[in-house]
Backbone bond lengths (Angstrom), bond angles and torsions (degrees), N, CA, C in turn:
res aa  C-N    CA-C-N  psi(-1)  N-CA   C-N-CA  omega(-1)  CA-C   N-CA-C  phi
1 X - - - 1.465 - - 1.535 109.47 -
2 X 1.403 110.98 135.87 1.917 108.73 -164.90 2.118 78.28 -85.64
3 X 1.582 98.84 152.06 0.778 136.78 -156.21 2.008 103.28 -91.63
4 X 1.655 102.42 -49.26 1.297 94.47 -169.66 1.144 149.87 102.10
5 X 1.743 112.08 -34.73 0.652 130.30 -140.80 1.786 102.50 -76.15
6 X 1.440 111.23 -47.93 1.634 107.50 171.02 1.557 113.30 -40.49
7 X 1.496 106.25 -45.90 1.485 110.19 -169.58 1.363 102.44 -52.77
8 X 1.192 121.06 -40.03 1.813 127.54 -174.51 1.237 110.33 -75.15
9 X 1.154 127.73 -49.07 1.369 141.84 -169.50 1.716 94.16 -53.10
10 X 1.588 103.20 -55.39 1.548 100.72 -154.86 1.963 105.89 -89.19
11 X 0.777 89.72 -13.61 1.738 93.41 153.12 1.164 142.43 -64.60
12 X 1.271 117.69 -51.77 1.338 158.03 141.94 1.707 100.68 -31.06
13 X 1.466 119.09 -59.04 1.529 118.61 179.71 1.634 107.15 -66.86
14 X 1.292 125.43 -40.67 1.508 149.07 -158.70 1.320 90.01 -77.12
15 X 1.446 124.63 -63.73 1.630 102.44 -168.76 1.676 115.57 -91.39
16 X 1.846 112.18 -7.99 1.696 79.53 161.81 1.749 121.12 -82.64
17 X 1.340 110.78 -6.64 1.518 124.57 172.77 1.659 95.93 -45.23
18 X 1.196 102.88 -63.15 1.574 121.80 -167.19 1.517 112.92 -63.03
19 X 0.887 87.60 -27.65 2.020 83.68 -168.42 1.489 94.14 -98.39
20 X 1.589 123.05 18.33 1.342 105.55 168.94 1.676 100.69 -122.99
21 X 1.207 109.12 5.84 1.633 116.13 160.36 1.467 107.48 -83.42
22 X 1.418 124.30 -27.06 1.727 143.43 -173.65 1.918 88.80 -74.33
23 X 1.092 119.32 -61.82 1.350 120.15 -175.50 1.191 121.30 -42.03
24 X 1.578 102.26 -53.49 1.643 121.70 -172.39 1.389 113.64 -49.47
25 X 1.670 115.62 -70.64 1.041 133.08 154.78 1.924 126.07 -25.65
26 X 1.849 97.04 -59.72 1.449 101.61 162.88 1.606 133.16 -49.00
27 X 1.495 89.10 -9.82 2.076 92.23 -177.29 1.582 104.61 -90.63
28 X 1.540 117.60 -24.70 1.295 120.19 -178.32 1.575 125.05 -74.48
29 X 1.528 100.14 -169.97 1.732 83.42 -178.73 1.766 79.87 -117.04
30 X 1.434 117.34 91.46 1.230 106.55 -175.87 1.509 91.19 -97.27
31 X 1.881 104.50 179.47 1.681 133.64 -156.22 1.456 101.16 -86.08
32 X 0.932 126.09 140.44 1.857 144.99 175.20 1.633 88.45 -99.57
33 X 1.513 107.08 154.19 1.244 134.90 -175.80 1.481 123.04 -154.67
34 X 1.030 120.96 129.06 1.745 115.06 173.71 1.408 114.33 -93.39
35 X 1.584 116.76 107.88 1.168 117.95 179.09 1.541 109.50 -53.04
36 X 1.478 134.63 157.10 1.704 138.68 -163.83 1.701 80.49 -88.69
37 X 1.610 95.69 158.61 1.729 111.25 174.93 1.459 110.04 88.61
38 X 1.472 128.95 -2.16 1.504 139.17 -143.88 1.448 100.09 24.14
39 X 0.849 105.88 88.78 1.912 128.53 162.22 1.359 115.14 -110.92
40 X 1.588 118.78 16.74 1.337 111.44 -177.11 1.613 145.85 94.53
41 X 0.837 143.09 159.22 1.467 138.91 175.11 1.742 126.04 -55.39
42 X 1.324 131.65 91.18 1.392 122.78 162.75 1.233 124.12 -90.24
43 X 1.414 117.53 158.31 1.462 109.57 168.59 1.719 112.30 -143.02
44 X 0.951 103.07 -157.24 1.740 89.07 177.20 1.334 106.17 -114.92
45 X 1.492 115.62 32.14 1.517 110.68 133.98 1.632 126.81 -74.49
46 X 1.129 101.81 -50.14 1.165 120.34 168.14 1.739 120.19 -47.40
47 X 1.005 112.61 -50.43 1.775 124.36 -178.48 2.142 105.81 -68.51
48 X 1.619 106.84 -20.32 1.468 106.81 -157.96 1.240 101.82 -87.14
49 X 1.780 92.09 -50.47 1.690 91.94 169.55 1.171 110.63 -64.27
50 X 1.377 130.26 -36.89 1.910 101.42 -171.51 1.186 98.42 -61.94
51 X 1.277 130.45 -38.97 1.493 101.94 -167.21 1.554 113.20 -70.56
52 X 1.298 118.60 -47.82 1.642 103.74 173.05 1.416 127.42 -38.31
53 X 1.424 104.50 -32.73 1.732 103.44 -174.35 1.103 90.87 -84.92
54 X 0.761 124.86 -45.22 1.933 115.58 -151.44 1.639 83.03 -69.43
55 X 1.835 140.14 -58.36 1.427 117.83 -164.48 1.204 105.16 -70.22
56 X 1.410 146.77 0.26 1.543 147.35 175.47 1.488 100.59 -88.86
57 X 1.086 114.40 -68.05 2.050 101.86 -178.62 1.621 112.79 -64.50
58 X 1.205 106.16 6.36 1.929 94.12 168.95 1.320 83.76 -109.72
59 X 1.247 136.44 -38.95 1.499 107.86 -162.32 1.712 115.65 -69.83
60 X 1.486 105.38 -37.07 1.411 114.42 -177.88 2.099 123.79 -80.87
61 X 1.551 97.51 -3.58 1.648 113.91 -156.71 1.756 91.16 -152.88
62 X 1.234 120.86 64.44 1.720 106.08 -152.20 1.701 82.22 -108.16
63 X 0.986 141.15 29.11 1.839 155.77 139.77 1.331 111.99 -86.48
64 X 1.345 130.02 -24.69 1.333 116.38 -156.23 1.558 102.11 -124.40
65 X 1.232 126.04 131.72 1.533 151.58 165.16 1.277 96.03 -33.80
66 X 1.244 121.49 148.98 1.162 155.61 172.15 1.894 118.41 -149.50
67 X 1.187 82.82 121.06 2.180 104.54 -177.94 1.530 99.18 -138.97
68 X 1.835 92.68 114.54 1.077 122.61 -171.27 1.576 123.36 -124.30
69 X 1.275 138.19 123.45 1.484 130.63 -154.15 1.574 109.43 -74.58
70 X 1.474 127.21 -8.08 1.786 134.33 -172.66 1.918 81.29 -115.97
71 X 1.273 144.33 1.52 1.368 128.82 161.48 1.368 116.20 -112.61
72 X 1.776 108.51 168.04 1.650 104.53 -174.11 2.048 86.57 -103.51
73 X 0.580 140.99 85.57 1.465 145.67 166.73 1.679 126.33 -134.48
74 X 1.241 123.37 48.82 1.448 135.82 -172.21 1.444 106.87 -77.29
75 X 1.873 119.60 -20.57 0.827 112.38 -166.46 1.673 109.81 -87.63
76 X 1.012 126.07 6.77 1.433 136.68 -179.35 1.545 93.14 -84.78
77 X 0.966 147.81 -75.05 1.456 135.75 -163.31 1.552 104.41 -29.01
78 X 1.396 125.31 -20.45 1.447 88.09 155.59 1.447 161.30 -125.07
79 X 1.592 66.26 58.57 2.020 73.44 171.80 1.696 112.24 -103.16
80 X 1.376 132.49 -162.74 0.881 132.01 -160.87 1.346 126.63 -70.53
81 X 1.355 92.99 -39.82 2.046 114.42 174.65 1.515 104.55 -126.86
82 X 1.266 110.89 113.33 1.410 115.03 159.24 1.363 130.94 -147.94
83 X 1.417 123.65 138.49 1.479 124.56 -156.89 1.303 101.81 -99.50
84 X 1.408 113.91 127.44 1.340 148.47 161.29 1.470 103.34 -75.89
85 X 1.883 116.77 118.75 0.683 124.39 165.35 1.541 124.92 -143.97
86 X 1.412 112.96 146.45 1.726 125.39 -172.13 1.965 99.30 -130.04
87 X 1.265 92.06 101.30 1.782 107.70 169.73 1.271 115.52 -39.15
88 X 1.634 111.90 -54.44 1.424 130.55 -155.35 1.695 110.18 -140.59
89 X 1.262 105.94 54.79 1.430 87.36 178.61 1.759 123.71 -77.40
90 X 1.167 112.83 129.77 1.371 118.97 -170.03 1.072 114.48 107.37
91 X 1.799 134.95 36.27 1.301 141.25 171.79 1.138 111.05 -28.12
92 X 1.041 134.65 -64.44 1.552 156.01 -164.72 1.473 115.64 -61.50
93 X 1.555 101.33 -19.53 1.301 104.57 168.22 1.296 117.41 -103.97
94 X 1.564 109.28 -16.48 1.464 112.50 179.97 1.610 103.15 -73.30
95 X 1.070 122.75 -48.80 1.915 141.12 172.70 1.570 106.75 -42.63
96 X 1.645 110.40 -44.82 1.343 122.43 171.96 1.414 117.19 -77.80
97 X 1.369 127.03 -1.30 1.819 132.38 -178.98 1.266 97.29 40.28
98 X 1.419 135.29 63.98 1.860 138.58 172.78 1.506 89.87 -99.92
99 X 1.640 122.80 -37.23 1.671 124.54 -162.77 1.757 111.50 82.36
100 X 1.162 111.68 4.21 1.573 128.73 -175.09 1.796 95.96 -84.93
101 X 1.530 124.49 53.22 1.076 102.22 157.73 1.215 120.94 -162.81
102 X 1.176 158.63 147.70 1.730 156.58 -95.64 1.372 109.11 -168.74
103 X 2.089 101.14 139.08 1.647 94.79 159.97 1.254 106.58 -90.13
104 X 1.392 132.24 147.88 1.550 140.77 157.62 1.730 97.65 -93.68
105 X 1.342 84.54 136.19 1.672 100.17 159.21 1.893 120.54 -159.88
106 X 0.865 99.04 86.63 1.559 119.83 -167.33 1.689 114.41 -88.71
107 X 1.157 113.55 129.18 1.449 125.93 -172.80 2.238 101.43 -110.52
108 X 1.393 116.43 117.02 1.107 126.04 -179.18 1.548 109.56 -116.90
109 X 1.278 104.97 136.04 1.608 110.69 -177.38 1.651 113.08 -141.48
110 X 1.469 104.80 118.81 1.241 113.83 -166.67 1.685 101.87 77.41
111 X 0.875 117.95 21.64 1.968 113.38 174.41 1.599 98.97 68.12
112 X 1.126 100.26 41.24 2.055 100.77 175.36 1.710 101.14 -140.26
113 X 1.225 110.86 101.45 1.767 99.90 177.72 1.382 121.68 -70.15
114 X 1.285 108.52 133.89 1.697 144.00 -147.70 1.135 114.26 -107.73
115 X 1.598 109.20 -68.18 1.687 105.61 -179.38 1.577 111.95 -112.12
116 X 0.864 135.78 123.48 1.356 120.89 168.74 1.570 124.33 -120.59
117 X 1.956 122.54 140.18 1.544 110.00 -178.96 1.783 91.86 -128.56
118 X 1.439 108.23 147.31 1.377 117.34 -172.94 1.172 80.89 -135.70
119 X 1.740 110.94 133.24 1.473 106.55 162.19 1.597 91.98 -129.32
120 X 1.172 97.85 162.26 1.697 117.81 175.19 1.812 103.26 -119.11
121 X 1.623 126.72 75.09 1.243 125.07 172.29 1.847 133.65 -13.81
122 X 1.758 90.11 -57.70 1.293 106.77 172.88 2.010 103.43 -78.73
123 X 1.305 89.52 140.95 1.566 103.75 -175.86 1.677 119.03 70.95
124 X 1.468 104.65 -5.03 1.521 111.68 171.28 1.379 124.12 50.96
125 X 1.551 106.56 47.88 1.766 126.64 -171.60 1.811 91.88 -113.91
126 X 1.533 83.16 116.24 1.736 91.08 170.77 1.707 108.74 -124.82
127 X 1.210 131.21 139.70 1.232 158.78 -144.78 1.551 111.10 -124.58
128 X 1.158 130.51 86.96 2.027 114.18 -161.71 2.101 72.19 -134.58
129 X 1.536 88.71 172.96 1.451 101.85 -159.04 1.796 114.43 176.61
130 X 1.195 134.08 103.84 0.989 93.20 162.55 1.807 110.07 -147.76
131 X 1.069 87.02 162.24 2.297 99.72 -157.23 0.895 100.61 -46.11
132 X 2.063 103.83 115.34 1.482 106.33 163.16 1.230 116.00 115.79
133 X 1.717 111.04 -26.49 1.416 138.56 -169.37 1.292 124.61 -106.52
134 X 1.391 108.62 -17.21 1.229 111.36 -154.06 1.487 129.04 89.88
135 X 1.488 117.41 147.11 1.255 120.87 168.81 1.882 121.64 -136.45
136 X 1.312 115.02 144.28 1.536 100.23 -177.95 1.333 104.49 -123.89
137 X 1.517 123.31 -179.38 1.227 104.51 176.15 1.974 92.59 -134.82
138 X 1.506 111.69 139.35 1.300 91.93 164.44 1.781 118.29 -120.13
139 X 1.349 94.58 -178.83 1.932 83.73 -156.93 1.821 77.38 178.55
140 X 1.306 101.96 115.66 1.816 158.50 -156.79 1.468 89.24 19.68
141 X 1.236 120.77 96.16 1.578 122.07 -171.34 1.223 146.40 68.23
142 X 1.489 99.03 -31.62 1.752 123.77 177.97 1.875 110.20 -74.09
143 X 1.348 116.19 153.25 1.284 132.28 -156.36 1.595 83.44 -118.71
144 X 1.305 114.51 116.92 1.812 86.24 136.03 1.527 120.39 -166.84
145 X 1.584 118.37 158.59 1.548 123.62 -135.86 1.657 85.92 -73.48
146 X 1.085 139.15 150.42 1.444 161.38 146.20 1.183 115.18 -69.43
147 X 1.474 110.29 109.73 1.538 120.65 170.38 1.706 115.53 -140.35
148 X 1.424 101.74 120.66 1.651 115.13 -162.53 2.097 91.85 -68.88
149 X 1.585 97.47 140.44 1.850 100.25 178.53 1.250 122.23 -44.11
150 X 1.086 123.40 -159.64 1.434 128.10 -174.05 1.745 103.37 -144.95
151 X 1.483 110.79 20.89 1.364 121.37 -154.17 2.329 76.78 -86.67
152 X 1.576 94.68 133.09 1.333 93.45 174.27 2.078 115.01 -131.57
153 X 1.688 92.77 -12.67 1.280 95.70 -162.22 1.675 83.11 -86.18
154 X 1.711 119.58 123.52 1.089 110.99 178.48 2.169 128.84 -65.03
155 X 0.767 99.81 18.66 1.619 110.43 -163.19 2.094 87.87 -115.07
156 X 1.123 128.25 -13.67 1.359 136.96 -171.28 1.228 106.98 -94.09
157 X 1.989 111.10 -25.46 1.736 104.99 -172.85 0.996 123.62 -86.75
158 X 1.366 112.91 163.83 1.426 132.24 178.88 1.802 121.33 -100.86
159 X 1.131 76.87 99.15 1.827 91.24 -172.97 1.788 123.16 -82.78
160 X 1.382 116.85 101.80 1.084 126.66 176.25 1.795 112.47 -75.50
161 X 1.710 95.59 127.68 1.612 107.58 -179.46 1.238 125.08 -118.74
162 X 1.176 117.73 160.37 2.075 115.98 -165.74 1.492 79.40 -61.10
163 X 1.396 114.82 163.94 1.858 132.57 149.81 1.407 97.68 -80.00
164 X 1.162 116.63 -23.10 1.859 106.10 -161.66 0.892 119.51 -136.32
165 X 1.739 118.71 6.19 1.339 120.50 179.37 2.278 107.11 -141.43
166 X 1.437 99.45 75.97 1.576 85.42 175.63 1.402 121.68 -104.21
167 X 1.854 96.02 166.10 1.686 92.98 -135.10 2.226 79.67 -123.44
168 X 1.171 94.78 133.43 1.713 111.50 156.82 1.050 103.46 -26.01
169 X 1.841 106.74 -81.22 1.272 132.81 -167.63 1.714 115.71 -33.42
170 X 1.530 98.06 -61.12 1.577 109.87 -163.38 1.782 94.48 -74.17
171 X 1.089 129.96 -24.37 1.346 106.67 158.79 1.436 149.63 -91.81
172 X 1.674 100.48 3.97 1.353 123.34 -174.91 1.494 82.62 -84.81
173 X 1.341 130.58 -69.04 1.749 128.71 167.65 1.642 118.81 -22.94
174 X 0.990 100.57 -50.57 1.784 108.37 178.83 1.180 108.20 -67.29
175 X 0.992 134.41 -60.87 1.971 140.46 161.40 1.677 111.52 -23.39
176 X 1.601 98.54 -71.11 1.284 108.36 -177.90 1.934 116.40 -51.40
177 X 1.070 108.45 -35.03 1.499 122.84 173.55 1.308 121.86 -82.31
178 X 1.279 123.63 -13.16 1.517 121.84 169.40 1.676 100.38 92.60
179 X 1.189 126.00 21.84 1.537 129.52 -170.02 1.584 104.36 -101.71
180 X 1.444 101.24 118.46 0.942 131.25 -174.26 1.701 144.52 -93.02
181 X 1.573 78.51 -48.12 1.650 105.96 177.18 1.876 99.24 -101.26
182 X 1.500 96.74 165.47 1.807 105.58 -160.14 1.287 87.23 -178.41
183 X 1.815 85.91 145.25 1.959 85.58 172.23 1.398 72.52 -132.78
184 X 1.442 115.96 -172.05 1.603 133.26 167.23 1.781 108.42 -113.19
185 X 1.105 127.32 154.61 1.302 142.29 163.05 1.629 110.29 -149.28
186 X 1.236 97.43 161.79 1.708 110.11 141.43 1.092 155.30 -139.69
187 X 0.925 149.20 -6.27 1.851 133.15 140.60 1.108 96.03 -61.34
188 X 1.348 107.52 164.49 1.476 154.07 -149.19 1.554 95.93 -78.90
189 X 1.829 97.94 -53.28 1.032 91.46 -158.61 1.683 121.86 -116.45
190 X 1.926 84.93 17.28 1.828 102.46 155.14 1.229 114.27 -85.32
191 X 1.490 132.12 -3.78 0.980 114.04 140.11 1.585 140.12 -114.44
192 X 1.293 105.44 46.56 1.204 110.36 174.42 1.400 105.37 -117.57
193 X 1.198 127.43 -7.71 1.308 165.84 -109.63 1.824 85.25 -132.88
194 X 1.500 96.47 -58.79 1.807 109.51 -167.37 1.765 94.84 -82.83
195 X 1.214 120.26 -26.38 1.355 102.70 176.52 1.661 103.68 -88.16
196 X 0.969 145.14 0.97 1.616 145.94 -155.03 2.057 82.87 -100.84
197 X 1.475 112.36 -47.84 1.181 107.01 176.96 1.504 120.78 -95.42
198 X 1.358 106.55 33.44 1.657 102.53 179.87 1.328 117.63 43.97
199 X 1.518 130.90 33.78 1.282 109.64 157.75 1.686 100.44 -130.07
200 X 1.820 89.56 66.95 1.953 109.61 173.39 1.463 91.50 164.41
201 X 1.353 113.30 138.17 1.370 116.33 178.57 1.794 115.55 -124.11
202 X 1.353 104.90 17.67 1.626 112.30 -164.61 1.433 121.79 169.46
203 X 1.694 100.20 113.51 1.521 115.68 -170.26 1.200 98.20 -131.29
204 X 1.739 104.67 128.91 1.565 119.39 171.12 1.683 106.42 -127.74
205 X 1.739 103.89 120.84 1.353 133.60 172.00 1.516 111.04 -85.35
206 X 1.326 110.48 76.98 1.873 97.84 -175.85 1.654 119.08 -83.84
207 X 1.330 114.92 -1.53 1.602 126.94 151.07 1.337 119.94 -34.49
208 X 1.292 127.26 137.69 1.935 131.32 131.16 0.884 124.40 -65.98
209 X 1.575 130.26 18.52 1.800 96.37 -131.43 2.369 63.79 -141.04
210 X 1.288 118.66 28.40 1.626 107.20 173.57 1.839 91.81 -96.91
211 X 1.182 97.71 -172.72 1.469 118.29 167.11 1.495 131.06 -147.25
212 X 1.065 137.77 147.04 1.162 135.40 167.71 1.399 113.42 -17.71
213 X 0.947 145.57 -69.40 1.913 175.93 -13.39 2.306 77.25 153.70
214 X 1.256 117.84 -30.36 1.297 104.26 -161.89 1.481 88.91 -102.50
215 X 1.014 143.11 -35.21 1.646 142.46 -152.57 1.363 111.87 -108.79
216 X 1.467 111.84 -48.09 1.744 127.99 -178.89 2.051 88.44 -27.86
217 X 0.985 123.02 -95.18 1.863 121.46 -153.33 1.755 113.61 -64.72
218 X 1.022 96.17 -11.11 1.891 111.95 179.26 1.272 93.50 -83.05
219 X 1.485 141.59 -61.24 0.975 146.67 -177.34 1.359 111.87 -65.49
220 X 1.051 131.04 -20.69 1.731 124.80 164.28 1.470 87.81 -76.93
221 X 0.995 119.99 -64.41 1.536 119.81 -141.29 2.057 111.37 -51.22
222 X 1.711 94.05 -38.69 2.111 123.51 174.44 1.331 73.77 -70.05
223 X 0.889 166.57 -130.26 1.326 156.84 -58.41 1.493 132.96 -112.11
224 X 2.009 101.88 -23.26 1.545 116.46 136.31 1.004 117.53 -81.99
225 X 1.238 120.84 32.71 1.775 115.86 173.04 2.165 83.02 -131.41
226 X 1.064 125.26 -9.52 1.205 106.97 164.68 1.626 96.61 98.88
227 X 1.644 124.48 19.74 1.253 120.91 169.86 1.495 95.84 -118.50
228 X 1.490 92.66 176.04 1.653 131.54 -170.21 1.212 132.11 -108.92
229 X 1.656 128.59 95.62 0.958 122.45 -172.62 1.993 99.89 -116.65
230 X 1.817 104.54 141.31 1.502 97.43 -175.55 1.716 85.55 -146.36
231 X 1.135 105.92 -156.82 1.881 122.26 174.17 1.614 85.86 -103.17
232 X 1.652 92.22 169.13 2.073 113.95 -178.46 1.142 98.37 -50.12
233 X 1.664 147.69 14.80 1.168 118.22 -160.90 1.539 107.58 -155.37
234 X 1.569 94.68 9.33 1.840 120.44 173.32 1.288 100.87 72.21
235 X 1.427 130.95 9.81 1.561 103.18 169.15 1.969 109.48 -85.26
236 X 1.256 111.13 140.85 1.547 119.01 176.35 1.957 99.84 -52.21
237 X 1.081 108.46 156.40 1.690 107.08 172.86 1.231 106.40 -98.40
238 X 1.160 133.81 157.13 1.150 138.42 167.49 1.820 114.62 -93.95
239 X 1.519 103.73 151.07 1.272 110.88 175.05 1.412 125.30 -123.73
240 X 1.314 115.18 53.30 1.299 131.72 -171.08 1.254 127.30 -129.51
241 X 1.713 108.31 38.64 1.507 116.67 168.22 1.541 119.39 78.31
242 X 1.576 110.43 -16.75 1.766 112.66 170.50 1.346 113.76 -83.81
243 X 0.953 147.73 -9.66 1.899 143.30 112.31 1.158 118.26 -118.42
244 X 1.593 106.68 173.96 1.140 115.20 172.17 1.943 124.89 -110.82
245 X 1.788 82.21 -45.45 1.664 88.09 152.18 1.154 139.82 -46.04
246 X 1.293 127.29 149.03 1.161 121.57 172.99 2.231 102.12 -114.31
247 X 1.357 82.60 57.41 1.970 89.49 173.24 1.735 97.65 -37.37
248 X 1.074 139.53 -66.05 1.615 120.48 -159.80 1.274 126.75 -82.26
249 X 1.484 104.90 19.21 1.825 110.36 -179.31 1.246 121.86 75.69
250 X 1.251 132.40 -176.80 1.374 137.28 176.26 1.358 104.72 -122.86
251 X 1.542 98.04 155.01 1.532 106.33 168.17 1.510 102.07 -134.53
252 X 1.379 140.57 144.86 1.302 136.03 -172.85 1.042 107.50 -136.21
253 X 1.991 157.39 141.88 1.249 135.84 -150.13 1.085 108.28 -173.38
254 X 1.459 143.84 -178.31 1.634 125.23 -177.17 2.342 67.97 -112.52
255 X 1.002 86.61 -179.18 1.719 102.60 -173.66 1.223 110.76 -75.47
256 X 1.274 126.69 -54.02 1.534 146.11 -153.73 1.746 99.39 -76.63
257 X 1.655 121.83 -42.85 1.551 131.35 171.78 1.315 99.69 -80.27
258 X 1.393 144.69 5.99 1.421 129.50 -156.07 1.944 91.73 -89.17
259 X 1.570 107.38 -66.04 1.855 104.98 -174.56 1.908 108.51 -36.12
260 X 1.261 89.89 -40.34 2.138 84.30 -168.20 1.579 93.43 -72.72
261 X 1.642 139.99 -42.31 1.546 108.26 -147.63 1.579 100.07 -105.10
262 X 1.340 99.47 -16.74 1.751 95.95 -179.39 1.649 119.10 -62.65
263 X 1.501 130.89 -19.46 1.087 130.58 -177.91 1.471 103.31 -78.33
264 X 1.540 111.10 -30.48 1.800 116.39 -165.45 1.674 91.89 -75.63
265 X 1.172 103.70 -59.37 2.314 109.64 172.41 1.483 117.86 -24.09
266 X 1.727 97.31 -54.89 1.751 102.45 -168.96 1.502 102.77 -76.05
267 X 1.536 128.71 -38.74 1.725 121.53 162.05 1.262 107.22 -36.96
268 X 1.385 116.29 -84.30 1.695 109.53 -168.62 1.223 112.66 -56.30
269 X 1.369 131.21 -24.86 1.685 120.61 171.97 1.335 102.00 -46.88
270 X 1.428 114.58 -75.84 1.534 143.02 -150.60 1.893 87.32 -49.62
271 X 1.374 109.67 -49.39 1.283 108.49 -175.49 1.310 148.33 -34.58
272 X 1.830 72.58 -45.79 2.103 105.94 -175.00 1.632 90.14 -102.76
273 X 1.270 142.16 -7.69 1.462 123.46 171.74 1.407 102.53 109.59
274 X 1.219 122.40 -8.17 1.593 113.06 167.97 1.497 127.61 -60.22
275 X 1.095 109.00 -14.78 1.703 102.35 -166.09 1.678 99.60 -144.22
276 X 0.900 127.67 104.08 1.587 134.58 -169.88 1.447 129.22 -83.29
C-alpha cells in the first residue's frame, strides 16, 4: 500500500504557506465581489491562494491533475491522481471576520479521495488524514490521532450546522430523529473536521449548489478518522472529472450511526426534491 506520505507532507506545507497569504489579506479592509451565476462572495483572497496552490501542486506533482474552485480546469479530474482544491472555503465567513474558514486541498486516486489537509488559518488547527491511514489533527503545537464517536442511538447526536446557510430540510431530519444538540460552523470541512474528532457526530448539506473542490480533502480527512461522507442518498461521489457538482448534497456521519440516519436523510431529501 503507497504510503503518501510526501503527498501529505507537501500539502500540509502548501496550505499553511496559503493560509498565511489568507491572513495577510484578512488584516485589510479588502473588496467583496459577487462571483457571476450567484455562486457567492469572492475576493482576492480567494483568487491568491488559488494561484499559489495550484503553482505549488504542479510544481511538486507536475503528472497529476489539479481542479481548483478560482480555475477553469474540471477537465483534469480525469486522470488518475488529481487534487481537488478550495483556497477559501467559507467566504462568507471570511467577509464576516468569524475566522470559521479553511484551505481544502485534497489528493484523489482512481476518483476515490485519498489524502486530505483542511486547515483553519485563524487559531492554527490543521486537519491532514488519509484513507486507511489514519488522520490527526494539530492545534497550537499538539498532534492528535482522529477518531470519529461511537455515538449510534440517533437522538444522542451532535449535529453540526452552516452559520450562514440553514436548511428546512436538515431540520425536518433533526426533529424526526430526536436530535437535539447542534453547534454551528463553517467550512465544509470545519465541520467535518469536528466530526473526525468526535466532538460532532452528524452533518447534513441539503444544497446543490457544493462542489467537488469543497468535499474532495474533508472526505479523506472523515474517513481516516473512520467516518462517512456520501450524497442524501449514501452513494460515495466520485472524483473523476464526470461532475463537478455535488447536485444531491452531502451527508457526513461517524460510521456506526450512518445505517439508522441515512434512510431518514434520503426521505426528506426525496421529499424536498433533492434526490430524484
Amino acid at each position: 500500500m503507497a504510503s503518501f506520505d510526501t503527498e501529505l507532507d507537501t500539502a500540509r506545507r502548501i496550505a499553511r504557506q496559503a493560509g498565511d497569504i489568507l491572513l495577510r489579506i484578512y488584516a485589510t479592509d479588502f473588496a467583496v465581489q459577487d462571483k457571476a451565476g450567484g455562486m457567492g462572495p469572492v475576493t482576492e483572497a480567494d483568487e491568491q491562494a488559488n494561484a499559489f496552490i495550484v503553482a505549488e501542486l504542479r510544481k511538486a506533482f507536475p503528472g497529476d491533475g489539479v481542479v481548483a474552485e478560482e480555475s477553469d480546469n474540471g477537465s483534469e479530474g480525469r486522470r488518475e491522481r488529481c487534487w481537488y482544491v478550495d483556497p477559501l472555503d467559507g467566504t462568507q465567513e471570511f467577509v464576516n471576520r468569524n475566522g470559521e474558514f479553511a484551505i481544502h486541498i485534497g489528493l484523489a486516486v482512481g476518483g476515490q479521495a485519498k489524502v486530505g489537509v483542511v486547515f483553519r488559518p485563524v487559531g492554527d488547527v490543521l486537519y491532514s488524514g488519509v484513507v486507511g491511514q489514519g488522520g490527526f489533527v494539530e492545534r497550537e503545537g499538539a498532534r492528535t490521532a482522529l477518531r470519529v464517536s461511537d455515538v449510534a442511538e440517533p437522538a444522542s447526536m451532535r449535529l453540526v450546522v452552516s452559520r450562514s446557510h440553514r436548511s428546512k430540510t436538515t431540520d425536518a431530519v433533526a426533529k424526526q430523529l430526536g436530535i437535539t444538540k447542534e453547534k454551528e460552523s463553517g467550512s465544509v470541512g470545519l465541520k467535518c473536521g469536528l466530526l473526525a474528532e468526535a466532538t460532532a457526530d452528524i452533518y447534513i448539506h441539503t444544497s446543490g449548489k457544493s462542489y467537488r473542490w469543497d468535499n474532495c480533502a474533508p472526505e479523506a480527512v472523515l474517513r481516516s478518522a473512520g467516518g462517512i461522507l456520501t450524497d442524501l442518498g449514501g452513494t460515495p461521489y466520485a472524483y473523476d472529472g464526470s461532475e463537478l457538482q455535488n447536485h444531491r448534497g452531502l451527508l457526513a456521519c461517524n460510521a456506526v450511526a450512518f445505517p439508522h440516519v441515512q434512510p431518514v436523510v434520503a426521505r426528506f431529501a426525496r421529499e424536498a426534491g433533492i434526490l430524484r
